[in-house]
N, C-alpha and C positions, 0 to 999 in steps of 0.2 A: 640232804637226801636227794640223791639223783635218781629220773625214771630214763628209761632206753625205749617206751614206747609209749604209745598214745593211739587213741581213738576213739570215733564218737559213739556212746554210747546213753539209750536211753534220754538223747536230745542233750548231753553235755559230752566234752571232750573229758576223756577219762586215762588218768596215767594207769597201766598195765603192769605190774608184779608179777613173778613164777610164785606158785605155792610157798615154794621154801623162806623165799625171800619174805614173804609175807608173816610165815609163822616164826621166823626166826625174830623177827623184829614188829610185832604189833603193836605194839605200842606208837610207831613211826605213823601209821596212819589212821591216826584215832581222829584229831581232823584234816582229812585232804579225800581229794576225789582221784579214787583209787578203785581199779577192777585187778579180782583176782585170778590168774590162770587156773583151771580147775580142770582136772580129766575125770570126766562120768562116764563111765559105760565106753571106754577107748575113744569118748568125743571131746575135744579140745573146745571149754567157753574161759571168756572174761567175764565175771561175775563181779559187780558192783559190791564196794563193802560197805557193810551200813553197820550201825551201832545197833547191837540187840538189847543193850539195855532200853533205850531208847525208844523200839519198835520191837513188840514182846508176842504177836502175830505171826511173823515170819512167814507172809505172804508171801512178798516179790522175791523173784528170782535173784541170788547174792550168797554173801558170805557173810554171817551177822556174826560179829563179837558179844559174847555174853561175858566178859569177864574172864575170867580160866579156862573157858569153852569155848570155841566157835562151833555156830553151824552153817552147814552148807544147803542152800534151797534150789535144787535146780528148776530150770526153766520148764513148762510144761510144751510140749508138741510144738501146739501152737506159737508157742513164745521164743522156741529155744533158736528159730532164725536170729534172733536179733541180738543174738550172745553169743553166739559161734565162731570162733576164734577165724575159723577159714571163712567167715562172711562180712570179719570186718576189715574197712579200709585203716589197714594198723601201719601208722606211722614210725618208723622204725629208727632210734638214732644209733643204733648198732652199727648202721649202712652210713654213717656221714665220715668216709675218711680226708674229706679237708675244705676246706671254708663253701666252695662251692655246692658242695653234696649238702653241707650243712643248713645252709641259706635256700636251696631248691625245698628242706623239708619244711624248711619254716613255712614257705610257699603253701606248702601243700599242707600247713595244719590252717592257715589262715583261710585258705578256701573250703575247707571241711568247717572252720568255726560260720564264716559266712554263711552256708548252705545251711547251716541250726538256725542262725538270725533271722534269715529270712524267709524261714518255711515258718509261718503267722496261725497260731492257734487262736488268738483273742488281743483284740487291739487295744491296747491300754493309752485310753486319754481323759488325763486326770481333770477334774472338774478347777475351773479357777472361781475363787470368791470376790467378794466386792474388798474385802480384806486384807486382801495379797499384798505382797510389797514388790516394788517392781521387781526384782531377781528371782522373786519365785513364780510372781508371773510368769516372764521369760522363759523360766526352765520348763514351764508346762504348758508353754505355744510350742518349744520346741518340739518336747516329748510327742503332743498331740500331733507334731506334724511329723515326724518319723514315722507312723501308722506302724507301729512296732509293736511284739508280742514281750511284754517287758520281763516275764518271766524266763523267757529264753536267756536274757539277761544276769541269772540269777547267779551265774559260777564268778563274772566279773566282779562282785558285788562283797563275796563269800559269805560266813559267818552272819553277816549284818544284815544281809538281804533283807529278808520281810522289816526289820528296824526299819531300813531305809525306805525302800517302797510307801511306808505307811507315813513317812514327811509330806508325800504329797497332797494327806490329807490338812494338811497342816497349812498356814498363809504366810510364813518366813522362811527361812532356810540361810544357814552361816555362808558364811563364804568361800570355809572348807569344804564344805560337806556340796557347795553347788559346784565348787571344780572337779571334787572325786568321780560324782556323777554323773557330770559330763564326762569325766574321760574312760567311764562305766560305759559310757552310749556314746562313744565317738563322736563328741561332740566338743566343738572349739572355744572357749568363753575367753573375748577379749573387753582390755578394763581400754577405757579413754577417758583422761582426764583433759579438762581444756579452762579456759577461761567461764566464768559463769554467764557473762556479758561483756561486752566492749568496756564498757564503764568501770570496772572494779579496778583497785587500789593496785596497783603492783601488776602489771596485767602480763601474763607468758608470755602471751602471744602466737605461741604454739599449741600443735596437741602431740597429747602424750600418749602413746599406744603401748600395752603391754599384752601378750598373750599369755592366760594364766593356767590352759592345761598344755598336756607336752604333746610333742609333736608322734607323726605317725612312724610305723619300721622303716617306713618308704624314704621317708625326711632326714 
């Protein structure tokens, strides 16, 4: 499933669909973060689709799947700035006709995702216990030192999110789950393995460096 656009919406980047597209195939986006093009009243929004079975209210402005039904909740007044198709910074891959148009967009989804990161609703720094094992330490001096809104965080994360979040309460963490993370939070985890002491049996002699999350688009 490919998207042709993108934009931030509601504090995450959000892939864009026409109507049709959407009702033709719903099922395609039962899980992804996906806004739907919607004309109310001759005004053009992307409307968020959310699951209605899920969310039975039908609050927020969006396009809820009930099963064999959707409905549509438009924005009120107030609200409808920030879903208006001509008010968002809509990334277009329509417009990439050859590597460098392509790579300019990327550019420009990556400074729209940074602009989310770092507009800081509430700073999340997880408490560390007497408990902790060094790795998970580690991960939450880092954490703590990003002064980061980790919620902002949560599209990187997907599905897992709040699972994952709530490790922090926790004093281990695998060694899968600390590289994912890290590369959830742009963050670089290298392993060194070295001699324990001068003294021991067989001794390398060297150190051994591994970097164990991937590198950046830039690298």
């Amino acid at each position: 499933m490919e998207f042709a656009k993108r934009a931030a919406i509601e504090g995450r980047i959000l892939d864009i669909v026409n109507h049709d597209m959407y009702a033709n195939n719903k099922e395609l986006y039962a899980n992804t973060s996906t806004a739907i093009e919607v004309d109310i009243d001759g005004k053009q929004y992307a409307l968020p689709y959310r699951n209605g079975q899920t969310n039975q209210k039908y609050v927020d402005p969006g396009v809820y799947d009930a099963g064999c039904v959707y409905f549509v909740v438009p924005p009120s007044p107030s609200q409808e700035r920030e879903y208006l198709l001509e008010n968002l910074n809509v990334i277009d891959y329509q417009n990439t006709n050859n590597l460098s148009d392509f790579l300019n967009t990327q550019k420009q989804l990556r400074n729209i995702e940074e602009e989310l990161l770092t507009d800081i609703d509430d700073i999340f720094c997880p408490t560390i216990g007497p408990n902790d094992t060094a790795e998970m330490k580690a991960l939450k001096q880092a954490v703590a030192a990003k002064q980061c809104d980790f919620n902002k965080y949560a599209q990187r994360f997907g599905d897992n999110y709040l699972n994952d979040k709530r490790l922090f309460k926790g004093s281990t963490i695998t060694m899968r789950k600390l590289v994912s993370t890290a590369e959830n939070l742009d963050l670089a985890v290298e392993l060194t393995i070295r001699d324990k002491n001068p003294d021991v049996p067989n001794p390398m002699g060297v150190e051994i460096h591994a970097i164990l999350t991937g590198g950046s688009d830039d690298e």
